[in-house]
PyMOL Python script that loads the backbone (N, CA, C, O; Angstrom):
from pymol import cmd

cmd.read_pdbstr("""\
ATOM      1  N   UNK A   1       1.924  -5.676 -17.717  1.00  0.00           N
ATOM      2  CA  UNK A   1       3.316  -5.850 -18.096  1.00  0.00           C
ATOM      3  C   UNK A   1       3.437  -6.946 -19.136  1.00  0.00           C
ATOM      4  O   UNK A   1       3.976  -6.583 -20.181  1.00  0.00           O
ATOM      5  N   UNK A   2       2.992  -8.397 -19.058  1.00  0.00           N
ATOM      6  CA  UNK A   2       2.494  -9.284 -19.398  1.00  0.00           C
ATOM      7  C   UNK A   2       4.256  -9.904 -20.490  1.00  0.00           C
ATOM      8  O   UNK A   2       5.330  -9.544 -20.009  1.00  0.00           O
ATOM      9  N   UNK A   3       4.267 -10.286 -21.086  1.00  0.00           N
ATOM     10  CA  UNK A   3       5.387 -11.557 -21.554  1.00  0.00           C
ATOM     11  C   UNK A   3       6.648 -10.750 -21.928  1.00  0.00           C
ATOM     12  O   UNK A   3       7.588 -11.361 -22.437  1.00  0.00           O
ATOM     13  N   UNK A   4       6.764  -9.002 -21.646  1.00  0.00           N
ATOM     14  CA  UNK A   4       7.911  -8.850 -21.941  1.00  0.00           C
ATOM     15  C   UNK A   4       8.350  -8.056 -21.080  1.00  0.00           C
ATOM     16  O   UNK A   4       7.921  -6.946 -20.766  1.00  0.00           O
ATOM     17  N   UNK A   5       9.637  -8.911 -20.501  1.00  0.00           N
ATOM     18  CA  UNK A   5      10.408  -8.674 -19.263  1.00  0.00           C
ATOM     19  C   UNK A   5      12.014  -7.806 -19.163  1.00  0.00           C
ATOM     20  O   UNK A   5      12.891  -7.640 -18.315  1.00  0.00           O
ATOM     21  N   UNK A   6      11.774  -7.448 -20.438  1.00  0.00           N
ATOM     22  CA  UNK A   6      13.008  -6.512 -21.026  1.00  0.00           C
ATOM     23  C   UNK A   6      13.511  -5.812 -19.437  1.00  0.00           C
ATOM     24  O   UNK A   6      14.549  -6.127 -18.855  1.00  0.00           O
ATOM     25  N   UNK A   7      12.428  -4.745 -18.907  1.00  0.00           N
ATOM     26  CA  UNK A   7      12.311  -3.984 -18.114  1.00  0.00           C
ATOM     27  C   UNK A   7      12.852  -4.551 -16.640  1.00  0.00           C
ATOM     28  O   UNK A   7      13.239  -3.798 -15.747  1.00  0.00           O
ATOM     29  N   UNK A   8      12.824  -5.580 -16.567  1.00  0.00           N
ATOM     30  CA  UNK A   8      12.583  -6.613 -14.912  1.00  0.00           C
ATOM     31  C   UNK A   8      14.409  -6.349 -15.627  1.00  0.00           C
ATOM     32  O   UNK A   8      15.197  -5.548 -15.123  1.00  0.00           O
ATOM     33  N   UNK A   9      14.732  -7.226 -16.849  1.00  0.00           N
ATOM     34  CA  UNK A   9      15.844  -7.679 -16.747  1.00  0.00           C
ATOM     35  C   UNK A   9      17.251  -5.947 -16.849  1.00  0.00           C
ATOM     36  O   UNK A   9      18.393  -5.757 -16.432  1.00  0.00           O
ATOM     37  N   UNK A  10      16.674  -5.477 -17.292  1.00  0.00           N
ATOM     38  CA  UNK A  10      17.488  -4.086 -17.104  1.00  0.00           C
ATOM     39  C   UNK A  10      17.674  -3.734 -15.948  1.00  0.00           C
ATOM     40  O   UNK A  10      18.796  -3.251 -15.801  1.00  0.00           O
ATOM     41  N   UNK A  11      16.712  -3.775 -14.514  1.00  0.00           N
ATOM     42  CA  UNK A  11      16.979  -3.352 -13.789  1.00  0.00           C
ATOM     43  C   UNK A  11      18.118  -4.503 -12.732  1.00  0.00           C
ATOM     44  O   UNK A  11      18.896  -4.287 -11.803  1.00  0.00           O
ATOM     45  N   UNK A  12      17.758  -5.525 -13.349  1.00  0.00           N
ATOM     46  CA  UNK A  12      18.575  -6.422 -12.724  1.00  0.00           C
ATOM     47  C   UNK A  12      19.869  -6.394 -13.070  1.00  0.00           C
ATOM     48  O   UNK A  12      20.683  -6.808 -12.245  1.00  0.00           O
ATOM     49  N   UNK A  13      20.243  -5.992 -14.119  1.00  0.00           N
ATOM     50  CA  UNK A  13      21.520  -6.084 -14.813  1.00  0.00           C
ATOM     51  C   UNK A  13      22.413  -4.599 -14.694  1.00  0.00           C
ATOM     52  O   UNK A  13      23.391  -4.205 -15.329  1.00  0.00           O
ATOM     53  N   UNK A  14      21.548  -3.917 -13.494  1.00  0.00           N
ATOM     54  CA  UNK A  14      22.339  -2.478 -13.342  1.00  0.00           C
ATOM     55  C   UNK A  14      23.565  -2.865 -12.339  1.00  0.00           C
ATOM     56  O   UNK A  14      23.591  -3.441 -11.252  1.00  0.00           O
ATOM     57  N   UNK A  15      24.263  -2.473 -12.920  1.00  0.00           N
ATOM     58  CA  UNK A  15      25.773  -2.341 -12.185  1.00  0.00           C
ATOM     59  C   UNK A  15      25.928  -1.586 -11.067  1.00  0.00           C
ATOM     60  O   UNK A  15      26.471  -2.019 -10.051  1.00  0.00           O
ATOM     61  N   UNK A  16      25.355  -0.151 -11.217  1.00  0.00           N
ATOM     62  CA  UNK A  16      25.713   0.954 -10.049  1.00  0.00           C
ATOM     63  C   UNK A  16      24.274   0.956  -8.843  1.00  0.00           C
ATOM     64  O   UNK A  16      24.002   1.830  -8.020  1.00  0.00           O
ATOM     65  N   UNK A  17      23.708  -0.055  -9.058  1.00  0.00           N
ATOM     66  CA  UNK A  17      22.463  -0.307  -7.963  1.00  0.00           C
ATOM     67  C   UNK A  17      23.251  -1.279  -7.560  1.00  0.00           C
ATOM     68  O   UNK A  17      24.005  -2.045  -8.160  1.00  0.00           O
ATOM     69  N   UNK A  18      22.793  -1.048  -5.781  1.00  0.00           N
ATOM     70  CA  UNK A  18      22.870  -2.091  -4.894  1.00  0.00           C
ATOM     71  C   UNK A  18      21.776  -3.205  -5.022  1.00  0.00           C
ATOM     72  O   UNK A  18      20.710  -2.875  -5.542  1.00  0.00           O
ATOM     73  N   UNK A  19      21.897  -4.119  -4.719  1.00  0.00           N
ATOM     74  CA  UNK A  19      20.897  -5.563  -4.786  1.00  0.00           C
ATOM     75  C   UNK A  19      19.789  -4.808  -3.784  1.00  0.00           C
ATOM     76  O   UNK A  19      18.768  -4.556  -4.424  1.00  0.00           O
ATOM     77  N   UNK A  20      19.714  -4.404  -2.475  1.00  0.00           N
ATOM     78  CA  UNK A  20      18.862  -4.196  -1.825  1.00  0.00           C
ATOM     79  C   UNK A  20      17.543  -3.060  -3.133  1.00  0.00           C
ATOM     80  O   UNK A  20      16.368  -3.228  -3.462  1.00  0.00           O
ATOM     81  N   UNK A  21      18.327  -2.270  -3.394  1.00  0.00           N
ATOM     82  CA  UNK A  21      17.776  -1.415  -4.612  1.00  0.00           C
ATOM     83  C   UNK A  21      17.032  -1.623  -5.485  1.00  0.00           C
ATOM     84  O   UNK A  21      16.019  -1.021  -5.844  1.00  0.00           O
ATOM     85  N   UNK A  22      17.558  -2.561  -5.883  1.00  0.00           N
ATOM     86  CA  UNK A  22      17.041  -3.517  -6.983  1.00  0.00           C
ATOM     87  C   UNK A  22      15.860  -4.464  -6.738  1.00  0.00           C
ATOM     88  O   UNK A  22      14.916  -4.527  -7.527  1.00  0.00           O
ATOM     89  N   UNK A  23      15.947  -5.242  -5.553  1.00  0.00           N
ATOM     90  CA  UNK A  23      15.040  -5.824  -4.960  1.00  0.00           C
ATOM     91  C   UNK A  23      13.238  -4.794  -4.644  1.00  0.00           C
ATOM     92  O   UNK A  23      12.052  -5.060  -4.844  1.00  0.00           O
ATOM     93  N   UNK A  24      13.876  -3.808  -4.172  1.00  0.00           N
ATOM     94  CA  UNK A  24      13.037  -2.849  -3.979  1.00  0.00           C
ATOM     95  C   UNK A  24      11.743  -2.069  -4.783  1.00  0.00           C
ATOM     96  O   UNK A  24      10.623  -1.735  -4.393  1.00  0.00           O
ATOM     97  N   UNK A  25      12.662  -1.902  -6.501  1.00  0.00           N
ATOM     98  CA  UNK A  25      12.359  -1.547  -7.451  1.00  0.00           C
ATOM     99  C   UNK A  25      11.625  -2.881  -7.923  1.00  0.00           C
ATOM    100  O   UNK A  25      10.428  -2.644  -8.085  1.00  0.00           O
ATOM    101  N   UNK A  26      11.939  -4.141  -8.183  1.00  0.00           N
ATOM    102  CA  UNK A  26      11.100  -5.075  -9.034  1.00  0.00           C
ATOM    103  C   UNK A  26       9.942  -5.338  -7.501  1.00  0.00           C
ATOM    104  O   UNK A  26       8.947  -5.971  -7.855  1.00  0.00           O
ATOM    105  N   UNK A  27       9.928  -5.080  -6.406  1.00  0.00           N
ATOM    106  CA  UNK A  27       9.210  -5.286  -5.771  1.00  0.00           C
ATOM    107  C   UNK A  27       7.951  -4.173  -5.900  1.00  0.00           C
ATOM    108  O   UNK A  27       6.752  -4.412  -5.762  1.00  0.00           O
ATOM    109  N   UNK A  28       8.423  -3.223  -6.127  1.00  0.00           N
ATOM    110  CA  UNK A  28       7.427  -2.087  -6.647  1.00  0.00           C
ATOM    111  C   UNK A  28       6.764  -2.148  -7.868  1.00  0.00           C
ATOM    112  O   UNK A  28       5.793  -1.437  -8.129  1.00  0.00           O
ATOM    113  N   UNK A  29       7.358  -3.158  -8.806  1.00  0.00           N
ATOM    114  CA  UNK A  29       6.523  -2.893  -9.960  1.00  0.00           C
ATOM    115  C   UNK A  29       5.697  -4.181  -9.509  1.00  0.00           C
ATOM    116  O   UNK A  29       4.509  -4.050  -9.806  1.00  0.00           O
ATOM    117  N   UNK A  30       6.032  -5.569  -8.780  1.00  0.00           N
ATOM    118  CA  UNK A  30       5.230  -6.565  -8.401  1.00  0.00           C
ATOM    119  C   UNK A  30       4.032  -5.660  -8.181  1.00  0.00           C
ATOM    120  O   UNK A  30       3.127  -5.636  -9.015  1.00  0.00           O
ATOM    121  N   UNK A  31       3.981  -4.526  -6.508  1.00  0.00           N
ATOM    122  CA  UNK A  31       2.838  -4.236  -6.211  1.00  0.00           C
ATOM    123  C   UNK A  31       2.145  -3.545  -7.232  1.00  0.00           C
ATOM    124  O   UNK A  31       0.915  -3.602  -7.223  1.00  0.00           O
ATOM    125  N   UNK A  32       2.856  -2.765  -8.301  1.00  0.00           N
ATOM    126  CA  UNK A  32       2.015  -1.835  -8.573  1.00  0.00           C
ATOM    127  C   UNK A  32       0.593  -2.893  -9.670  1.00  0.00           C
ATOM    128  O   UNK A  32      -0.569  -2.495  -9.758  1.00  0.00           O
ATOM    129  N   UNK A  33       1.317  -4.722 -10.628  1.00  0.00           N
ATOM    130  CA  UNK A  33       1.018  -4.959 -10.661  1.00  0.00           C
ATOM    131  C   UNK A  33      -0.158  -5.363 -10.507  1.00  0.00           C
ATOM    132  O   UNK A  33      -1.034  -5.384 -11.372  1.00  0.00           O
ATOM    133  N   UNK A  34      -0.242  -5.720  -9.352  1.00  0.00           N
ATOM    134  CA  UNK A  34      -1.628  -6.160  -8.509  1.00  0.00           C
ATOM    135  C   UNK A  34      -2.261  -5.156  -7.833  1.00  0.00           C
ATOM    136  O   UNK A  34      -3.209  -5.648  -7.221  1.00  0.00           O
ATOM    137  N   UNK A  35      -2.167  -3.788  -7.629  1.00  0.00           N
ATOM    138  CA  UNK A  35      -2.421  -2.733  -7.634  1.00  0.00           C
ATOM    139  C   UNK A  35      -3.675  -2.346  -8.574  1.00  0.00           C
ATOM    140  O   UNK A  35      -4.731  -1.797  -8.259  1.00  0.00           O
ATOM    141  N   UNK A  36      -3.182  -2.847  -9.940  1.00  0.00           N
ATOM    142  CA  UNK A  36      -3.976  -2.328 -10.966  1.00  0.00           C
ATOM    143  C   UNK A  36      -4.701  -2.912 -11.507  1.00  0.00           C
ATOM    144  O   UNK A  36      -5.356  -2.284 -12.340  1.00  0.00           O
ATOM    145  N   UNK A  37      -5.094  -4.938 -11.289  1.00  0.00           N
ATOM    146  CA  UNK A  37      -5.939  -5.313 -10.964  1.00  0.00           C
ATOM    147  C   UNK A  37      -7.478  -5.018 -10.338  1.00  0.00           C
ATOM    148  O   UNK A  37      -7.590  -4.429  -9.263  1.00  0.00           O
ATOM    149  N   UNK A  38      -8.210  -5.303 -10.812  1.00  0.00           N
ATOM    150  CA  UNK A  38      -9.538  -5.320 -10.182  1.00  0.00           C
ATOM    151  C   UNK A  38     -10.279  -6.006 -10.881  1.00  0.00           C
ATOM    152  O   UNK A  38      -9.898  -6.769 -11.769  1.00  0.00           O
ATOM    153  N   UNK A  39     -12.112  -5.678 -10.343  1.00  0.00           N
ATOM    154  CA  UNK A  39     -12.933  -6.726 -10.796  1.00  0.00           C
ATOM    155  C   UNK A  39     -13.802  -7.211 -12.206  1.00  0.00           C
ATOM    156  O   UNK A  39     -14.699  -8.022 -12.439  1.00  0.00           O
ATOM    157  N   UNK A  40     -12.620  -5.773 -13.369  1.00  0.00           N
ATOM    158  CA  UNK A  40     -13.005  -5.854 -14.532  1.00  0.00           C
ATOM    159  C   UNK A  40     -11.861  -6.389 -15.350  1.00  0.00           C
ATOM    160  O   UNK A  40     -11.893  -6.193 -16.564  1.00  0.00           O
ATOM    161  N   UNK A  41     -11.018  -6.937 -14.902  1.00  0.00           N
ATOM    162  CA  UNK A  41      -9.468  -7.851 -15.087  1.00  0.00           C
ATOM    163  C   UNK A  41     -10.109  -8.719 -15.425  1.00  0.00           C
ATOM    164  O   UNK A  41     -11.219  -8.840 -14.907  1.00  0.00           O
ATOM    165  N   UNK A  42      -9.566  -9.884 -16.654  1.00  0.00           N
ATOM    166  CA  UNK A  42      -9.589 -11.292 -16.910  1.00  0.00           C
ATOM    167  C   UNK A  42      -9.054 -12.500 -16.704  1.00  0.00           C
ATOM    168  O   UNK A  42      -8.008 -12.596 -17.345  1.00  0.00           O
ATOM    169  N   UNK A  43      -9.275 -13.344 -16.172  1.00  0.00           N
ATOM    170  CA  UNK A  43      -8.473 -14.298 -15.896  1.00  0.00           C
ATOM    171  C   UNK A  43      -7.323 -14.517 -16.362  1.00  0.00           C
ATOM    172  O   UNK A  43      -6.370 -15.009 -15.759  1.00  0.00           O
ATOM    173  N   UNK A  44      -7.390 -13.998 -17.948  1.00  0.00           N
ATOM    174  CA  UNK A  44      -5.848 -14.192 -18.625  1.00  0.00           C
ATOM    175  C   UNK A  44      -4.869 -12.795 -17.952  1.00  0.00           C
ATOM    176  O   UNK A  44      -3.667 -12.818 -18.219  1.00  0.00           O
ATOM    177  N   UNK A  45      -5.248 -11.963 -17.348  1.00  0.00           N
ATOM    178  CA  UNK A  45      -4.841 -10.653 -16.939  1.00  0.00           C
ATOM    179  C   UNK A  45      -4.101 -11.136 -15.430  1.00  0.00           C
ATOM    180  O   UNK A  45      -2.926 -11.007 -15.087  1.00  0.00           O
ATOM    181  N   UNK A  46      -5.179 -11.694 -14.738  1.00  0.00           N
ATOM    182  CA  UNK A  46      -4.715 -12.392 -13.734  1.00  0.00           C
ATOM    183  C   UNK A  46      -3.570 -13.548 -13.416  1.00  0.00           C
ATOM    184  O   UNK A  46      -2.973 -13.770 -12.363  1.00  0.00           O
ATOM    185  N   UNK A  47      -3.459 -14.345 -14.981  1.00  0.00           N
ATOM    186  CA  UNK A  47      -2.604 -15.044 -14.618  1.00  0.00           C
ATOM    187  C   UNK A  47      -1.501 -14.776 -15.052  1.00  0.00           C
ATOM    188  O   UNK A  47      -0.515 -15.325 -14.560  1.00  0.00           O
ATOM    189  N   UNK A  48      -1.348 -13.609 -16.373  1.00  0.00           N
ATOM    190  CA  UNK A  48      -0.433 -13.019 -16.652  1.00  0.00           C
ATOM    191  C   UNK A  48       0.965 -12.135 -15.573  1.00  0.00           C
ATOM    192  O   UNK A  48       2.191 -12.074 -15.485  1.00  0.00           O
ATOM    193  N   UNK A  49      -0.384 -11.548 -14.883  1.00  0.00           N
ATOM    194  CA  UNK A  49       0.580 -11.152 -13.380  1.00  0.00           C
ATOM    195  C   UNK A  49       1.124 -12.203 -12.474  1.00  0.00           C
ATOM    196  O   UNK A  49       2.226 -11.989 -11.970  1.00  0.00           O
ATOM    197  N   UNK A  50       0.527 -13.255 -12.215  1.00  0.00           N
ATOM    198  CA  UNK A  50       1.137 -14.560 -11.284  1.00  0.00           C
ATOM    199  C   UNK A  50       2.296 -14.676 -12.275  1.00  0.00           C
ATOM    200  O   UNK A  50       3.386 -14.379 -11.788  1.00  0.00           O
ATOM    201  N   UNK A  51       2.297 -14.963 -13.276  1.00  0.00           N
ATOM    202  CA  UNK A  51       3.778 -15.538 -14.192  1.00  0.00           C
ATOM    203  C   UNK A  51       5.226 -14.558 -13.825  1.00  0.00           C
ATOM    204  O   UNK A  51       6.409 -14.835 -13.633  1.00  0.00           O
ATOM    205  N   UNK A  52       4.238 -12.997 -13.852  1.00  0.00           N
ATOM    206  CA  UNK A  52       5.628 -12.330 -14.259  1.00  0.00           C
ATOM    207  C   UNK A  52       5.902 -11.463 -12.308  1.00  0.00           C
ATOM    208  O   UNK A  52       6.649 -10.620 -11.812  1.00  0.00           O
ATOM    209  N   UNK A  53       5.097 -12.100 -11.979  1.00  0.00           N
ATOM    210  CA  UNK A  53       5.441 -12.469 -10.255  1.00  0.00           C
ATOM    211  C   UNK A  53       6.226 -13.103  -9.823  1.00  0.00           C
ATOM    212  O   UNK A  53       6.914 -12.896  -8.823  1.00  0.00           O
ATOM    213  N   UNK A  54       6.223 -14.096 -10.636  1.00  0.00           N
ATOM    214  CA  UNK A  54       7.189 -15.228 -10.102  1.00  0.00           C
ATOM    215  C   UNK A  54       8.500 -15.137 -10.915  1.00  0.00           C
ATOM    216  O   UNK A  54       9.553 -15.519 -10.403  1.00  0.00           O
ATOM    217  N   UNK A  55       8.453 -14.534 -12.439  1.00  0.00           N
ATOM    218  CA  UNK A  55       9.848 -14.258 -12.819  1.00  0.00           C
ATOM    219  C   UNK A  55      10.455 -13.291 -11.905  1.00  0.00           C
ATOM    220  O   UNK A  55      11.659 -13.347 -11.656  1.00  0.00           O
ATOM    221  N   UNK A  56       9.400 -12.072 -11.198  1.00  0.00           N
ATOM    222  CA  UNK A  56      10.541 -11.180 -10.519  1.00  0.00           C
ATOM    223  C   UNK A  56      11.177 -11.640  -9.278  1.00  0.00           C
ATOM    224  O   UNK A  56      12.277 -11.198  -8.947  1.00  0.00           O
ATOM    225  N   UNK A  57      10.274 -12.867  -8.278  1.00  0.00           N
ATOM    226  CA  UNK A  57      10.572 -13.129  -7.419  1.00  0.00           C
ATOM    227  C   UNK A  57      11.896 -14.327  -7.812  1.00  0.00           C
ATOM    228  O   UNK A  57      12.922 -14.221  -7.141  1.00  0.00           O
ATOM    229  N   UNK A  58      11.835 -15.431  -8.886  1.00  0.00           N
ATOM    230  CA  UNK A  58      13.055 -15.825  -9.030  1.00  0.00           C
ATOM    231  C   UNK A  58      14.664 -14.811  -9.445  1.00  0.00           C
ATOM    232  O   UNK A  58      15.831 -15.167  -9.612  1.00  0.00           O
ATOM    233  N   UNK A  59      14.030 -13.562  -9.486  1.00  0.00           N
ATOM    234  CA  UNK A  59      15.177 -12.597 -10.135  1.00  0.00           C
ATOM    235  C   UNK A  59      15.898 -12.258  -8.524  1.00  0.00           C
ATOM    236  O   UNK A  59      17.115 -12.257  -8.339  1.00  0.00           O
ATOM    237  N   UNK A  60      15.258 -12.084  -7.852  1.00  0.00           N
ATOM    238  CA  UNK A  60      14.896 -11.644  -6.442  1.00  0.00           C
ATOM    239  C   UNK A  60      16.035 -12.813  -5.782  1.00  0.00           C
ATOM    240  O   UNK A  60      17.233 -12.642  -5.554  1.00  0.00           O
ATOM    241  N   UNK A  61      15.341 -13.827  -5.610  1.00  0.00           N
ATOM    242  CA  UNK A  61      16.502 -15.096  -5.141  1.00  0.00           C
ATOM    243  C   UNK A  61      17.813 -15.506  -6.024  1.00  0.00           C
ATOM    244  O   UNK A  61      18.446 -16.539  -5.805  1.00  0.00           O
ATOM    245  N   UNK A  62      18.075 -14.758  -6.840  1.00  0.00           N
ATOM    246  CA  UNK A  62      19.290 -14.772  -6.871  1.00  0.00           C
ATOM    247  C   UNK A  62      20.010 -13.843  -6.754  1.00  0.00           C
ATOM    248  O   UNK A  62      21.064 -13.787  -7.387  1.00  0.00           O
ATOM    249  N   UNK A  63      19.644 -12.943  -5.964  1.00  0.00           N
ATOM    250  CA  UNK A  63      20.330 -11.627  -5.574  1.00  0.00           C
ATOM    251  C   UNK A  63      19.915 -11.508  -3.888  1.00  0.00           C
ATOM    252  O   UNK A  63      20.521 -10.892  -3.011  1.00  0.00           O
ATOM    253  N   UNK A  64      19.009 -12.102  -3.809  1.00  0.00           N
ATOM    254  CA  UNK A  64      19.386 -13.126  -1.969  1.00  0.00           C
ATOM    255  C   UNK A  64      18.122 -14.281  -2.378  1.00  0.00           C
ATOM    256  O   UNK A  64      16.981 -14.390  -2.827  1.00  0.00           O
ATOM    257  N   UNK A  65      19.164 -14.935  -1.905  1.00  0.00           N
ATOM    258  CA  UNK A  65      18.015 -16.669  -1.592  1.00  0.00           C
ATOM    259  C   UNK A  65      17.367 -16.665  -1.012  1.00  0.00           C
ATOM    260  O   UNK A  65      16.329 -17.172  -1.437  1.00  0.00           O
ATOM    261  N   UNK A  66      17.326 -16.084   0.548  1.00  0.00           N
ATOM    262  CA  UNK A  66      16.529 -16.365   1.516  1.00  0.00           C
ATOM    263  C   UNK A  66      14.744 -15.417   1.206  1.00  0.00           C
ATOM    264  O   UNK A  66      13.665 -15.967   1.426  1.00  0.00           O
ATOM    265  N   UNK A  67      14.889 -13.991   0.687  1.00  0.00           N
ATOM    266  CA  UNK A  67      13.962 -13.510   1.203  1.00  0.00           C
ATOM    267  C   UNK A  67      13.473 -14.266  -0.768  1.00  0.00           C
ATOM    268  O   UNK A  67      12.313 -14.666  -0.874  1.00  0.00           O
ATOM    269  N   UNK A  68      14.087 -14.335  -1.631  1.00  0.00           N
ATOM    270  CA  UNK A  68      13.674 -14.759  -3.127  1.00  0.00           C
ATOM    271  C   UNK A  68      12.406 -16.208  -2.775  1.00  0.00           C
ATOM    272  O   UNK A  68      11.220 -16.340  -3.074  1.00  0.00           O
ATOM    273  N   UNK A  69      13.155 -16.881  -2.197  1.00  0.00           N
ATOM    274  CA  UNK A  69      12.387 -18.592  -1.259  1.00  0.00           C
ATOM    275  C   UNK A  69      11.578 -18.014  -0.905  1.00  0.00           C
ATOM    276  O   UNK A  69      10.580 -18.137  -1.615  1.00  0.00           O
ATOM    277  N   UNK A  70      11.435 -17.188   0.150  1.00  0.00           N
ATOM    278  CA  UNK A  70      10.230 -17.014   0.918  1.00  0.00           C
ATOM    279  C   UNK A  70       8.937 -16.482   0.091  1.00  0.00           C
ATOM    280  O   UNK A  70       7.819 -16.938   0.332  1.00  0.00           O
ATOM    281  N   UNK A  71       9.196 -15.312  -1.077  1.00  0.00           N
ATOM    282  CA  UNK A  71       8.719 -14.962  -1.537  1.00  0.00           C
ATOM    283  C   UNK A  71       8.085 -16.018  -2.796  1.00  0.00           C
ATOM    284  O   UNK A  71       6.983 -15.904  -3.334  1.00  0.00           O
ATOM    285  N   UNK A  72       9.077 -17.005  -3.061  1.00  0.00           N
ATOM    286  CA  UNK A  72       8.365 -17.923  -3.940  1.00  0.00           C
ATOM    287  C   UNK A  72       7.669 -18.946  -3.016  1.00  0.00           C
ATOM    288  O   UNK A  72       6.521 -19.235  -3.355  1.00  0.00           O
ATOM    289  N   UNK A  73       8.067 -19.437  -2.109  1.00  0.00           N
ATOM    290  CA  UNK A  73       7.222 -19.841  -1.450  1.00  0.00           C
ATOM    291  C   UNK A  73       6.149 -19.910  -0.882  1.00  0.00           C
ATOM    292  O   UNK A  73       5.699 -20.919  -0.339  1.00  0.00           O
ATOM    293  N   UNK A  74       5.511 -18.593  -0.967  1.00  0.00           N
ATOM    294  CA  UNK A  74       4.708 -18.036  -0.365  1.00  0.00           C
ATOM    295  C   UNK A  74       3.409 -17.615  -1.069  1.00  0.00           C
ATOM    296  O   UNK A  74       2.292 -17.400  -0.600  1.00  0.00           O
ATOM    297  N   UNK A  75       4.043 -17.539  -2.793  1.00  0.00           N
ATOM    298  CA  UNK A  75       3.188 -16.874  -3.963  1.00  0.00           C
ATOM    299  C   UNK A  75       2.004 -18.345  -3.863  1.00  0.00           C
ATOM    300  O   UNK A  75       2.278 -19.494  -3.515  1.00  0.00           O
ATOM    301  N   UNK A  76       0.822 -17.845  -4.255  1.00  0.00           N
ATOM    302  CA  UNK A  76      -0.007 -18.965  -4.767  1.00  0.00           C
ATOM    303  C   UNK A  76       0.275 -20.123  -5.465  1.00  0.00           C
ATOM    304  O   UNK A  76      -0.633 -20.898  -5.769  1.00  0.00           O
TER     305      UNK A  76
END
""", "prot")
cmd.dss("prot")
cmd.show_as("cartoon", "prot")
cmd.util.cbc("prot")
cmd.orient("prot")
């Protein structure tokens, strides 16, 4: 996915999705993220996904705090 978040922010900015929805969807592209990882990935590949992990999970806490925290809390 790597530095452009066009995509994260469209889905966030949908009007006729519920937040649970939404949450759901950037949570799916998190996994598919790290999904597609493996042991021929580069460190810059690797940290590229931690960054845009943590933009979805701050997108996440502000559409609920509690599970957004936990989830940033929790990331490496």
């Amino acid at each position: 996915m790597g530095k452009d978040y066009s995509r994260l922010e469209k889905i966030v900015g949908y009007k006729t999705w519920s937040d649970k929805k939404k949450i759901d969807e950037l949570l799916k592209i998190d996994c598919d993220m790290y999904t597609n990882l493996g042991i021929d990935s580069t460190s810059k590949d690797r940290s590229e996904v931690k960054k845009t992990s943590k933009y979805i999970y701050r997108a996440i806490q502000k559409m609920d705090p509690i599970i957004g925290k936990s989830l940033l809390f929790y990331a490496d």
